[in-house]
GUMIRO-440138 format. One record per residue (C-alpha): x, y, z; residue number from 1; residue in three letters. Coordinates in steps of 0.1 Angstrom, whole numbers, padded with zeros to 4 digits, always signed. Layout:
<atoms>
<atom X="X" Y="Y" Z="Z" i="NUM" aa="ala"/>
...
</atoms>
This chain:
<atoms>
<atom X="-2833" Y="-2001" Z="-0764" i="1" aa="unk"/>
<atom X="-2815" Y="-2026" Z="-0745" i="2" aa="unk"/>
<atom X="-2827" Y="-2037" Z="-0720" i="3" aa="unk"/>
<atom X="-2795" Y="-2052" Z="-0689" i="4" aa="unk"/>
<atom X="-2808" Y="-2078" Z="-0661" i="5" aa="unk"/>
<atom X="-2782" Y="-2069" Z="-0637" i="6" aa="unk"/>
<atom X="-2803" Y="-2078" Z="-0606" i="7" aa="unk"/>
<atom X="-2794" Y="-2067" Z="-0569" i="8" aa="unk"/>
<atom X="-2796" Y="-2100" Z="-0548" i="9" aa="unk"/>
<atom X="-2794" Y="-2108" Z="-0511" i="10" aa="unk"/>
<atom X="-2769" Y="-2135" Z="-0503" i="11" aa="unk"/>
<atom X="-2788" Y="-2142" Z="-0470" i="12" aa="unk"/>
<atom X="-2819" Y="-2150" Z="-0484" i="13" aa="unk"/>
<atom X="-2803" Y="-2178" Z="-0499" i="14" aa="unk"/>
<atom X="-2784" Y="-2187" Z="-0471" i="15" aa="unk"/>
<atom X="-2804" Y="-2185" Z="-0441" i="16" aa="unk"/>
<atom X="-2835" Y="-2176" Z="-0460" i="17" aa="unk"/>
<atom X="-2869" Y="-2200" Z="-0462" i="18" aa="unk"/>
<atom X="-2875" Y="-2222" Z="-0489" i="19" aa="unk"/>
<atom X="-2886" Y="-2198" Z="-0510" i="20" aa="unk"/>
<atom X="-2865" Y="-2175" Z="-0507" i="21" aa="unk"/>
<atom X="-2839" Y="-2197" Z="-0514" i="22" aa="unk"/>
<atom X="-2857" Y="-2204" Z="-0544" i="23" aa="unk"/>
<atom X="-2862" Y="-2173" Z="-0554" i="24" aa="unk"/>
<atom X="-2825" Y="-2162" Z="-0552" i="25" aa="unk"/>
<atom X="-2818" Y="-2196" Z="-0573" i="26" aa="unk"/>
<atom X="-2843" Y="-2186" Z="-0600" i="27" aa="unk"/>
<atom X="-2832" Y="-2147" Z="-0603" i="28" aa="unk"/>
<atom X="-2792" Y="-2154" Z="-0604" i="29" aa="unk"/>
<atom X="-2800" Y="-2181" Z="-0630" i="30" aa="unk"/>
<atom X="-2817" Y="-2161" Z="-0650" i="31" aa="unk"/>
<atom X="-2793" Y="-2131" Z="-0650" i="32" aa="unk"/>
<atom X="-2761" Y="-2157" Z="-0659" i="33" aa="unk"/>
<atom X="-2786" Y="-2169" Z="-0685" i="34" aa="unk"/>
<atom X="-2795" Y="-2133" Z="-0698" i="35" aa="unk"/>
<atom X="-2760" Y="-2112" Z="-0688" i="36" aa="unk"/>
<atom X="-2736" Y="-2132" Z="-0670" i="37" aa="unk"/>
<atom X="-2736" Y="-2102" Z="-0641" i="38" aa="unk"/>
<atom X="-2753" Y="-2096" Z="-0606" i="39" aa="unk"/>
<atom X="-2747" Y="-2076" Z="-0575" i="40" aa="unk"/>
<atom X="-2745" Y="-2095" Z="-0541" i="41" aa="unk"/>
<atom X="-2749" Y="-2084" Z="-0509" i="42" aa="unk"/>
<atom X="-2747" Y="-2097" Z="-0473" i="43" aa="unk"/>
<atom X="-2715" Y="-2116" Z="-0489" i="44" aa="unk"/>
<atom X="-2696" Y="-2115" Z="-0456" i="45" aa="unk"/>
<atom X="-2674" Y="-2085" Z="-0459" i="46" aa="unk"/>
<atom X="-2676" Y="-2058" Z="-0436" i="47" aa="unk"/>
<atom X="-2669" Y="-2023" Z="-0445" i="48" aa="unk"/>
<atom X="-2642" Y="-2018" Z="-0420" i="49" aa="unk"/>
<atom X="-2626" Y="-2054" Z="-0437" i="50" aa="unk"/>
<atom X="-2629" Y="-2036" Z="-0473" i="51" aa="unk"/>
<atom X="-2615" Y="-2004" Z="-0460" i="52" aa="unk"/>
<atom X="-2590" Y="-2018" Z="-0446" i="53" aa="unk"/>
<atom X="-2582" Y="-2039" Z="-0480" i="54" aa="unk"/>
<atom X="-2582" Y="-2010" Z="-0501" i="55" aa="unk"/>
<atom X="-2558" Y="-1994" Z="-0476" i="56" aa="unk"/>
<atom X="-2529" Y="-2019" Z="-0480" i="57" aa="unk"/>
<atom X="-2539" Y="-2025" Z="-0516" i="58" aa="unk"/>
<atom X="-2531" Y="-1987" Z="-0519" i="59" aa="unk"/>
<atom X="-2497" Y="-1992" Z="-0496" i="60" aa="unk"/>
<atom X="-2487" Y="-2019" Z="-0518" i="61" aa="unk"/>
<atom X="-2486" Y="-2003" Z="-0551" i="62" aa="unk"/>
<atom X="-2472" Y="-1973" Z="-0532" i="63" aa="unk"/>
<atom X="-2441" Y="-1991" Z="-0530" i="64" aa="unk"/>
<atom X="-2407" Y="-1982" Z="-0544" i="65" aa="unk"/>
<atom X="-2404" Y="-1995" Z="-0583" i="66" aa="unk"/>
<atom X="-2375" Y="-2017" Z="-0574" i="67" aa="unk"/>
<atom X="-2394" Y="-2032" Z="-0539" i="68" aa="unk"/>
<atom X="-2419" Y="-2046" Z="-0561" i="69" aa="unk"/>
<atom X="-2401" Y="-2063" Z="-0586" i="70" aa="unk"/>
<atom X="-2383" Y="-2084" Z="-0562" i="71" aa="unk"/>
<atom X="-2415" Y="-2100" Z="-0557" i="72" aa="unk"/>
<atom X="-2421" Y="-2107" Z="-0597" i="73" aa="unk"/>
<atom X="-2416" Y="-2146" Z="-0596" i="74" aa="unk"/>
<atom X="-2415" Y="-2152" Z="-0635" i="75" aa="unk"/>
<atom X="-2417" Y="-2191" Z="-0627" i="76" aa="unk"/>
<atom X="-2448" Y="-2187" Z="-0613" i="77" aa="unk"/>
<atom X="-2466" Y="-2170" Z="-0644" i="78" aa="unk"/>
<atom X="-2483" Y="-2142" Z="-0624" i="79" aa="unk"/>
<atom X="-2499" Y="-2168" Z="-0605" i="80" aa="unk"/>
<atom X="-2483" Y="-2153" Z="-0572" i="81" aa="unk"/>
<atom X="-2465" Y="-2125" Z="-0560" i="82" aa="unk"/>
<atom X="-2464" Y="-2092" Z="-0583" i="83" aa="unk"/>
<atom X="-2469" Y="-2086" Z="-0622" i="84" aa="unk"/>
<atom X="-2455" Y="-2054" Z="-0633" i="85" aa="unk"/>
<atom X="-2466" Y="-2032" Z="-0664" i="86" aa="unk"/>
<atom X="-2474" Y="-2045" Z="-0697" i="87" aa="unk"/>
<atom X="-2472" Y="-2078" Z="-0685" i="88" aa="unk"/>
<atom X="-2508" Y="-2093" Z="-0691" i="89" aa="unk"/>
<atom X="-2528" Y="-2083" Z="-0729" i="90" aa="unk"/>
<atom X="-2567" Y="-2092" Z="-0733" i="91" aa="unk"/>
<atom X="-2571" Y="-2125" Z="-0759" i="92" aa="unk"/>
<atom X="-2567" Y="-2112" Z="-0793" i="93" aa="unk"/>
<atom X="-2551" Y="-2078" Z="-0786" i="94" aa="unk"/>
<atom X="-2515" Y="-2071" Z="-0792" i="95" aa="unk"/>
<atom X="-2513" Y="-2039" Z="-0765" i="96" aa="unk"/>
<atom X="-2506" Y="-2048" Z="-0729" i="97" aa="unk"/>
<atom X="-2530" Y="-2036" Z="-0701" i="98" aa="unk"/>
<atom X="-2527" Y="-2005" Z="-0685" i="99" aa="unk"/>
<atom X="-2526" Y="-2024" Z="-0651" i="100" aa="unk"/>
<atom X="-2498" Y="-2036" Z="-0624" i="101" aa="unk"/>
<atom X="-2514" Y="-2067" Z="-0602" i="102" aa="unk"/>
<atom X="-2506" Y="-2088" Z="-0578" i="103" aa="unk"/>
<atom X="-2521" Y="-2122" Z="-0571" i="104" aa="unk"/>
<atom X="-2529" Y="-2143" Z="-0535" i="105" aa="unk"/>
<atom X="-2533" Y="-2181" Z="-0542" i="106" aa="unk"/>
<atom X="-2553" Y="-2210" Z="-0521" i="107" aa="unk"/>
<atom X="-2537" Y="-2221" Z="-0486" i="108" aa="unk"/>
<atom X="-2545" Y="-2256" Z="-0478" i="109" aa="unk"/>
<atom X="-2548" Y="-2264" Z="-0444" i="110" aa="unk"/>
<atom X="-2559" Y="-2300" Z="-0445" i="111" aa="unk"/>
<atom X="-2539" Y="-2332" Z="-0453" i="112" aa="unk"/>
<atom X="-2553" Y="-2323" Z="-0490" i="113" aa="unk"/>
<atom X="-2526" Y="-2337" Z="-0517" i="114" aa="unk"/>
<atom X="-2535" Y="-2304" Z="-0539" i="115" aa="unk"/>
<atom X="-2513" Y="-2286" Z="-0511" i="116" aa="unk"/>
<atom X="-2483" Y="-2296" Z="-0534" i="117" aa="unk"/>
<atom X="-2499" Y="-2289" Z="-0567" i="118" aa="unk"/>
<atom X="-2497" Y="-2251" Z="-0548" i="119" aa="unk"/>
<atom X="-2467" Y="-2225" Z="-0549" i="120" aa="unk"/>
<atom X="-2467" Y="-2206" Z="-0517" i="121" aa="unk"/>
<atom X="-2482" Y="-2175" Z="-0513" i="122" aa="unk"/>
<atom X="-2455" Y="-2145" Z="-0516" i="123" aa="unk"/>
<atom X="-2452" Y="-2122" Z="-0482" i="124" aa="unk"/>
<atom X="-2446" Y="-2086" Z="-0485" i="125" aa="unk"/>
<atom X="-2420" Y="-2083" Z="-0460" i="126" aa="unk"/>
<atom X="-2427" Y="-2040" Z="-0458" i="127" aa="unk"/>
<atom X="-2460" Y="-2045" Z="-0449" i="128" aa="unk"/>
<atom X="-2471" Y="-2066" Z="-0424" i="129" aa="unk"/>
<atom X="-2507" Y="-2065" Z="-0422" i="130" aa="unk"/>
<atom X="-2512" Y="-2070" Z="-0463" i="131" aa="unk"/>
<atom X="-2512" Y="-2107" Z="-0464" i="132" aa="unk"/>
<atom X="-2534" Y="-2108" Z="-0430" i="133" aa="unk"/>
<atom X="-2564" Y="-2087" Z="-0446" i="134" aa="unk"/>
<atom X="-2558" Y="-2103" Z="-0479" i="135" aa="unk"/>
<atom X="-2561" Y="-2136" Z="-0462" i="136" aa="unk"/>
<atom X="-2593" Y="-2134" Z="-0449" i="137" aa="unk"/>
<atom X="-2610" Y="-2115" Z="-0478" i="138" aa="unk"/>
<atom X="-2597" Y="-2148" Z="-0496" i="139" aa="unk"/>
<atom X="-2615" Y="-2170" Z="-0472" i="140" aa="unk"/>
<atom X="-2647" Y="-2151" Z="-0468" i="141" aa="unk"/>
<atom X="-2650" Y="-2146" Z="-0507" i="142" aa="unk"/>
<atom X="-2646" Y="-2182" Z="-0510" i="143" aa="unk"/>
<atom X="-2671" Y="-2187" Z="-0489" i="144" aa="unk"/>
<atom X="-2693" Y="-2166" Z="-0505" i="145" aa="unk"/>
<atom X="-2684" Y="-2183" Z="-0536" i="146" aa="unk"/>
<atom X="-2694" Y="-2216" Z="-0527" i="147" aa="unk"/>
<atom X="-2727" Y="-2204" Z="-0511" i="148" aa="unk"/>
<atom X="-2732" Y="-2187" Z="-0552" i="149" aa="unk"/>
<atom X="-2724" Y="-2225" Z="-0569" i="150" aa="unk"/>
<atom X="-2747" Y="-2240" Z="-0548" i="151" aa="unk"/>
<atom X="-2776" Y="-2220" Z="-0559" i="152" aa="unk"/>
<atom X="-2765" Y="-2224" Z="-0595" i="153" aa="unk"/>
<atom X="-2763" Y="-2259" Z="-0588" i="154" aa="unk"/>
<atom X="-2794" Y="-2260" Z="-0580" i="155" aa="unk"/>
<atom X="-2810" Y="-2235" Z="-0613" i="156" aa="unk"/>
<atom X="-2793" Y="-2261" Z="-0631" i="157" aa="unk"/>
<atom X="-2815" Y="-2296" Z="-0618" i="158" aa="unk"/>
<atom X="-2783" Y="-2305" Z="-0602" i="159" aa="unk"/>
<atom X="-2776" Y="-2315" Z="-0567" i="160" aa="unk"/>
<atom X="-2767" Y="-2283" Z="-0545" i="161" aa="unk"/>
<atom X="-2735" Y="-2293" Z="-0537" i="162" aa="unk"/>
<atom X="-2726" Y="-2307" Z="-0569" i="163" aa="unk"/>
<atom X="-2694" Y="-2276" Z="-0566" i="164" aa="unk"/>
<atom X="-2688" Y="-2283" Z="-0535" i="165" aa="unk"/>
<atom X="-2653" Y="-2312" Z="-0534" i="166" aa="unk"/>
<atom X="-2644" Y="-2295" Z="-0568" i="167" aa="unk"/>
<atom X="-2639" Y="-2257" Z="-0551" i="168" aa="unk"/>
<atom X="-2630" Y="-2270" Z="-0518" i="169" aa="unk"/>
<atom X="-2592" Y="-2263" Z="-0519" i="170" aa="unk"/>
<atom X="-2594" Y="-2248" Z="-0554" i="171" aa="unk"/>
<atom X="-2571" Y="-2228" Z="-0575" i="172" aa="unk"/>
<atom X="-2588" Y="-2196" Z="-0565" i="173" aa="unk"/>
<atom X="-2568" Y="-2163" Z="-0570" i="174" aa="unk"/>
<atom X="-2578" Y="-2130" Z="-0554" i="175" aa="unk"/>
<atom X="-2558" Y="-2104" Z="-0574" i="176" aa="unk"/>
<atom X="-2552" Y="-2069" Z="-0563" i="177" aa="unk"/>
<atom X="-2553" Y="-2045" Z="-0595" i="178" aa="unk"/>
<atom X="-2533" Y="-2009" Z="-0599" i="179" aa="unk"/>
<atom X="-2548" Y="-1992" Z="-0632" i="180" aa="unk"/>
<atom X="-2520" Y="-1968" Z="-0623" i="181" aa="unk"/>
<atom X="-2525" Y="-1928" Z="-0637" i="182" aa="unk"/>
<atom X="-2523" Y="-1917" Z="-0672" i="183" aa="unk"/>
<atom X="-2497" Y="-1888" Z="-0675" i="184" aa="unk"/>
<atom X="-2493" Y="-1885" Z="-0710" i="185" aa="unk"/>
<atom X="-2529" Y="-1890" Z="-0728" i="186" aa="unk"/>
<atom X="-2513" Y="-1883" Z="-0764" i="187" aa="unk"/>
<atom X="-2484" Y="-1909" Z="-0758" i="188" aa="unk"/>
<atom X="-2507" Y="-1937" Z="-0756" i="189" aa="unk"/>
<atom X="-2514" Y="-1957" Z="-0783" i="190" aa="unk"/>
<atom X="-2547" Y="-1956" Z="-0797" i="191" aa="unk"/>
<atom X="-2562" Y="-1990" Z="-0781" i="192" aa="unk"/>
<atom X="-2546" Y="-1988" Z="-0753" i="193" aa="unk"/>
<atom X="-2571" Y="-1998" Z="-0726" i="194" aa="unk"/>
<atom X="-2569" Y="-2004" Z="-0687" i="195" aa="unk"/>
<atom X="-2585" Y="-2033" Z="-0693" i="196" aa="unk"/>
<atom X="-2592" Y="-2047" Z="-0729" i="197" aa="unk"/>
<atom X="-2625" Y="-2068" Z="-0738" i="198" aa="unk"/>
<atom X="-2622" Y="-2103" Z="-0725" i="199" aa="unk"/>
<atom X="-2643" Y="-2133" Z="-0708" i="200" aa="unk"/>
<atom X="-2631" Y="-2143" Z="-0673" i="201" aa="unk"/>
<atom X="-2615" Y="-2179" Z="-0671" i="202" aa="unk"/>
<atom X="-2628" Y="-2189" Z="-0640" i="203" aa="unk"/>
<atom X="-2662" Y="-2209" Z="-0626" i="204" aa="unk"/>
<atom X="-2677" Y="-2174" Z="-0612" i="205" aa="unk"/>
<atom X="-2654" Y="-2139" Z="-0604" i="206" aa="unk"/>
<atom X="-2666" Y="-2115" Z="-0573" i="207" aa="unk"/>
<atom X="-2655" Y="-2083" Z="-0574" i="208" aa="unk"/>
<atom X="-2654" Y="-2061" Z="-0548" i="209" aa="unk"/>
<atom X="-2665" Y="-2027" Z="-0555" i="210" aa="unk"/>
<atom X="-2635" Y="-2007" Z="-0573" i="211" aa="unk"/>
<atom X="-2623" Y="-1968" Z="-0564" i="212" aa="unk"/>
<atom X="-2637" Y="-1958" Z="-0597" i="213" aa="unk"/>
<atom X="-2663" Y="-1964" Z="-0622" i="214" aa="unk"/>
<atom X="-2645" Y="-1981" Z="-0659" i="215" aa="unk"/>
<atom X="-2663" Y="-2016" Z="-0655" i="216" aa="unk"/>
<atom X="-2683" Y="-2022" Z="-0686" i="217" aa="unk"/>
<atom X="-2700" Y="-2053" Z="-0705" i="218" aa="unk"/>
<atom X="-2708" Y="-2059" Z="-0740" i="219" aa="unk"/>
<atom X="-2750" Y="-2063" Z="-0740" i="220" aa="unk"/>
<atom X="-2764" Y="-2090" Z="-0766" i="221" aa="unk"/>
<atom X="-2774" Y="-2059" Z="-0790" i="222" aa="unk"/>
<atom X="-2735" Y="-2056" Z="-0787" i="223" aa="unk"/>
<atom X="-2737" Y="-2024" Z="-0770" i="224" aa="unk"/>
<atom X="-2710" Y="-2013" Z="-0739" i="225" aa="unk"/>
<atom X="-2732" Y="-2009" Z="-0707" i="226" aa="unk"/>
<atom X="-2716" Y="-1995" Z="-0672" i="227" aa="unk"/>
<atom X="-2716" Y="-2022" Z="-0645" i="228" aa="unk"/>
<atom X="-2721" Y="-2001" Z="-0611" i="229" aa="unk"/>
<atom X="-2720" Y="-2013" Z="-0578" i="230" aa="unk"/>
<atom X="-2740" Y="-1998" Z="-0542" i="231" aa="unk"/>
<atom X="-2714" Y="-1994" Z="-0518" i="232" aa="unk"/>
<atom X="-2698" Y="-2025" Z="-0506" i="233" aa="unk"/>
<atom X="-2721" Y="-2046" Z="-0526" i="234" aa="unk"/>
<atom X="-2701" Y="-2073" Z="-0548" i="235" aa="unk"/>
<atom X="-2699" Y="-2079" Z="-0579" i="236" aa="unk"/>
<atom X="-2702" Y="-2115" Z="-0598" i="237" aa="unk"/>
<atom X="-2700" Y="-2124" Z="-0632" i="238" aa="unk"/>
<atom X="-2698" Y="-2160" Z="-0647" i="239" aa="unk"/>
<atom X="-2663" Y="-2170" Z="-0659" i="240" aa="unk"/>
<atom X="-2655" Y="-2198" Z="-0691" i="241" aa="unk"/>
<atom X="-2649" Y="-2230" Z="-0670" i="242" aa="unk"/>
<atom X="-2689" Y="-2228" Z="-0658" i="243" aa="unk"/>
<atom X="-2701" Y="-2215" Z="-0696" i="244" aa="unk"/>
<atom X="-2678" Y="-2248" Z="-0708" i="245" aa="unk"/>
<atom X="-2697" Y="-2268" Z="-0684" i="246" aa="unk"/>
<atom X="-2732" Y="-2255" Z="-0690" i="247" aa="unk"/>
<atom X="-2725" Y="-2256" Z="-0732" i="248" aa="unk"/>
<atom X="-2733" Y="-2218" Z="-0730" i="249" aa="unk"/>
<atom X="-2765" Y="-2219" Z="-0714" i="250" aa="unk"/>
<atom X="-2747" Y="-2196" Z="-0688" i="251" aa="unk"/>
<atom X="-2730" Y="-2168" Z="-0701" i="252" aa="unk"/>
<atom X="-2693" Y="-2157" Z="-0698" i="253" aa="unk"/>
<atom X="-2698" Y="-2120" Z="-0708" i="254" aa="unk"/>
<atom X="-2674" Y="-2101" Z="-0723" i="255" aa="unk"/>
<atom X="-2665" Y="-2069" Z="-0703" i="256" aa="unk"/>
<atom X="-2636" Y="-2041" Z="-0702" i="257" aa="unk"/>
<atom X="-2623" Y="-2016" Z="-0676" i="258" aa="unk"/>
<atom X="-2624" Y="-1981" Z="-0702" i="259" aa="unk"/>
<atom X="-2599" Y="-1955" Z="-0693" i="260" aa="unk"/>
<atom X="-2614" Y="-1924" Z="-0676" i="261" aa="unk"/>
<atom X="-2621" Y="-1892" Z="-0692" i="262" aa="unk"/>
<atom X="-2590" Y="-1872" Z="-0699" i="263" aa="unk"/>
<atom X="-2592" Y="-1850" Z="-0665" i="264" aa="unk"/>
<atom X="-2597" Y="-1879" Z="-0640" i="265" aa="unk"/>
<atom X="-2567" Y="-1898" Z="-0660" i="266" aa="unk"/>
<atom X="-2542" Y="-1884" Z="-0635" i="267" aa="unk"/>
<atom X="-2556" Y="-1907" Z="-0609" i="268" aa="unk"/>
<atom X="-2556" Y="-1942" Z="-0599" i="269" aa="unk"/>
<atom X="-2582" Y="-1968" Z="-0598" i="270" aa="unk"/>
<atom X="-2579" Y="-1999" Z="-0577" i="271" aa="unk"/>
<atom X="-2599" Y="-2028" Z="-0582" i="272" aa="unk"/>
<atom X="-2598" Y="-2065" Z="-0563" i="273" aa="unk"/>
<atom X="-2614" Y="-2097" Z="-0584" i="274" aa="unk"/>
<atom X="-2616" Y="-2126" Z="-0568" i="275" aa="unk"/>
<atom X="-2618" Y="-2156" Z="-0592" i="276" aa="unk"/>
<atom X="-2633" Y="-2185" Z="-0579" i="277" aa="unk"/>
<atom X="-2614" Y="-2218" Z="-0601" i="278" aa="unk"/>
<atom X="-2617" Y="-2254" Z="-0592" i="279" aa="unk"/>
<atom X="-2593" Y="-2279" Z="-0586" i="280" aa="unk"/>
<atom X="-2575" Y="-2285" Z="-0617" i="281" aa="unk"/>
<atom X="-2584" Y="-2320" Z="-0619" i="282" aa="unk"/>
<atom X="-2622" Y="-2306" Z="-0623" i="283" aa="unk"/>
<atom X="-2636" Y="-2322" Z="-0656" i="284" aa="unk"/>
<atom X="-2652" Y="-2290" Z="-0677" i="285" aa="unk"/>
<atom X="-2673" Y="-2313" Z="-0699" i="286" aa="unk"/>
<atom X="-2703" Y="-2303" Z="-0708" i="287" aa="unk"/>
<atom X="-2733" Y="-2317" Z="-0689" i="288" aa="unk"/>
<atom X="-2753" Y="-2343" Z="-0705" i="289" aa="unk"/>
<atom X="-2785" Y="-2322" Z="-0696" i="290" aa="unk"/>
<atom X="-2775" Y="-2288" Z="-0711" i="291" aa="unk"/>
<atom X="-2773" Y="-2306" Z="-0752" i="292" aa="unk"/>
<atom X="-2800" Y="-2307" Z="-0772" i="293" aa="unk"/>
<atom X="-2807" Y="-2307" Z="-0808" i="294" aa="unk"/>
<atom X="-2820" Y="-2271" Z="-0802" i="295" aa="unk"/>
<atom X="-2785" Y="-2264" Z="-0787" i="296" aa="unk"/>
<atom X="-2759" Y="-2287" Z="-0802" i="297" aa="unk"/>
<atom X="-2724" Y="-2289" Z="-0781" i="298" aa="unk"/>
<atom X="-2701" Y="-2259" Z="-0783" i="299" aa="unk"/>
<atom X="-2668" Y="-2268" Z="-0764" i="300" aa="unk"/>
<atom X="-2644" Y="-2298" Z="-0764" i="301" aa="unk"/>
<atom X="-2638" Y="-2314" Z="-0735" i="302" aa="unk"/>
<atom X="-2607" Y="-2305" Z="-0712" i="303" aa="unk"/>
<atom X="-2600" Y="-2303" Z="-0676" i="304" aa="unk"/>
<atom X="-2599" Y="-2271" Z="-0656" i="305" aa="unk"/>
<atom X="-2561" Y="-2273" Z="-0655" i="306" aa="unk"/>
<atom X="-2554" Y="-2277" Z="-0692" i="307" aa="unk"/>
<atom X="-2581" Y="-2249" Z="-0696" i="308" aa="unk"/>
<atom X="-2561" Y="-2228" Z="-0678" i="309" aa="unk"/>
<atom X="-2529" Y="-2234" Z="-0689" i="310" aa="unk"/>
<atom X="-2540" Y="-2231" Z="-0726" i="311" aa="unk"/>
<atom X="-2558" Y="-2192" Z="-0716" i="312" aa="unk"/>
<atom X="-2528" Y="-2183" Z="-0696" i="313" aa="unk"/>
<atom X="-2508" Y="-2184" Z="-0727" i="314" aa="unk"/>
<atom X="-2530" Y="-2165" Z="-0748" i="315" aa="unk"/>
<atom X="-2533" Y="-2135" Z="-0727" i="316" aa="unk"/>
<atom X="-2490" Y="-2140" Z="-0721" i="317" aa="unk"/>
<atom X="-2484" Y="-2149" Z="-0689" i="318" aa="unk"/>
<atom X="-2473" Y="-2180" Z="-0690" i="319" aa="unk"/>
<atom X="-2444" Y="-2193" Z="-0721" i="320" aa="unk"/>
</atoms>
């Protein structure tokens, strides 16, 4: 029987909490990344209202006319901004496209930060005014959140707490809004063709909020599929590839899929919002000194968070 340590933890208790509680909240999401890469947050700054309100535009936005949205399909920007229509995006190593329309909100740097120009601007759906205002600040309080996350990893790991910090301040974050639009025809789809096929996030950590639907799954050590469920508005984080690369696999990028529903709920839609938490592409993802051992030689080659993502944004086809 396998046995999942998806842990429900309080982000308060690490941030205004005591010393031990802090502690403790360092300890239990360290051992979770260690054991399944996934835990449930919450007290991670979004209201209800804020959510309910997100999943309102979200909704609006993929409501729009065919033809509206592909103006905003930037194919320079490799799905980084803007909108990514159907069949755009396939997991690593499967040659059928997602069953999934997205569209993606990049950083806004409003310091004298040089990264500013490393940046395309954010795209602005001109039929809906309020979309990039709640997107916004679900950006900046997930960030926010995000940071607060890395700094208790930090310290699990013997490593200064703000060892993140300059590296995510102004990082290439993304907060994608995801359409797993309805299945009409069941029997026209080919056989593995998924919502979301089996794949490791490329990112330091991903926070999801709670989706419309259940689908979210991960593959358990006794390779098994286990449903990932959410309380209410309670968010979802999983560790990504850049901090695995960094911690030589001591913390795990799990492998997880969005399943399609059974056949009688296919007729609906599920929305989902991801935000994934990346550095600053200059970020060096080499793995620390302190996490190689004889007992646990040294997976990964050493690369920078930019050429890491450049090189995974090809596989899965987004980028030429």
């Amino acid at each position: 029987m396998s046995t999942v340590n998806i842990p429900r933890l309080d982000l308060n208790d690490y941030i205004n909490g005591t010393e031990g509680q802090r502690k403790r909240f360092s300890d239990e999401i360290g051992k979770a990344f260690n054991e399944t890469g996934f835990v449930t947050i919450t007290n991670h700054g979004l209201s209800k209202e804020l959510i309910d309100k997100l999943y309102e535009q979200v909704k609006e936005l993929f409501a729009l006319p065919e033809d509206v949205k592909l103006k905003y399909e930037k194919a320079e920007l490799a799905g980084q901004r803007g909108y990514t229509s159907k069949g755009k995006e396939t997991a690593k190593g499967f040659k059928v496209p997602d069953l999934k329309e997205f569209w993606q909100i990049g950083q806004t740097v409003t310091d004298n930060d040089p990264v500013k120009f490393e940046y395309p601007e954010n795209v602005h759906v001109e039929e809906l005014p309020e979309f990039n205002a709640v997107t916004g600040e679900v950006y900046q309080r997930l960030e926010a959140a995000g940071k607060h996350l890395l700094q208790a990893i930090a310290v699990y790991l013997g490593l200064n707490e703000h060892y993140f910090d300059a590296n995510v301040h102004n990082g290439n974050s993304i907060l994608r809004t995801l359409h797993y639009f309805p299945i009409t025809d069941p029997d026209a789809l080919p056989d593995d063709a998924v919502r979301a096929g089996a794949h490791e996030d490329i990112n330091l950590i991903t926070l999801l909020i709670g989706a419309s639907a259940d689908g979210l799954e991960l593959l358990t050590r006794e390779n098994t599929w286990f449903p990932v469920k959410a309380h209410g508005e309670d968010v979802v984080v999983n560790v990504g590839d850049m901090l695995q690369r960094l911690t030589n696999g001591k913390l795990k990028s799990t492998t997880h899929r969005v399943v399609n529903p059974p056949r009688e709920m296919m007729k609906f839609s599920r929305f989902s919002v991801p935000f994934f938490l990346h550095p600053k592409s200059s970020m060096d993802l080499t793995s620390l000194p302190e996490t190689i051992s004889e007992e646990h030689p040294k997976q990964f080659s050493d690369m920078t968070a930019g050429e890491y993502l450049d090189e995974r944004l090809r596989e899965i086809g987004l980028k030429k």
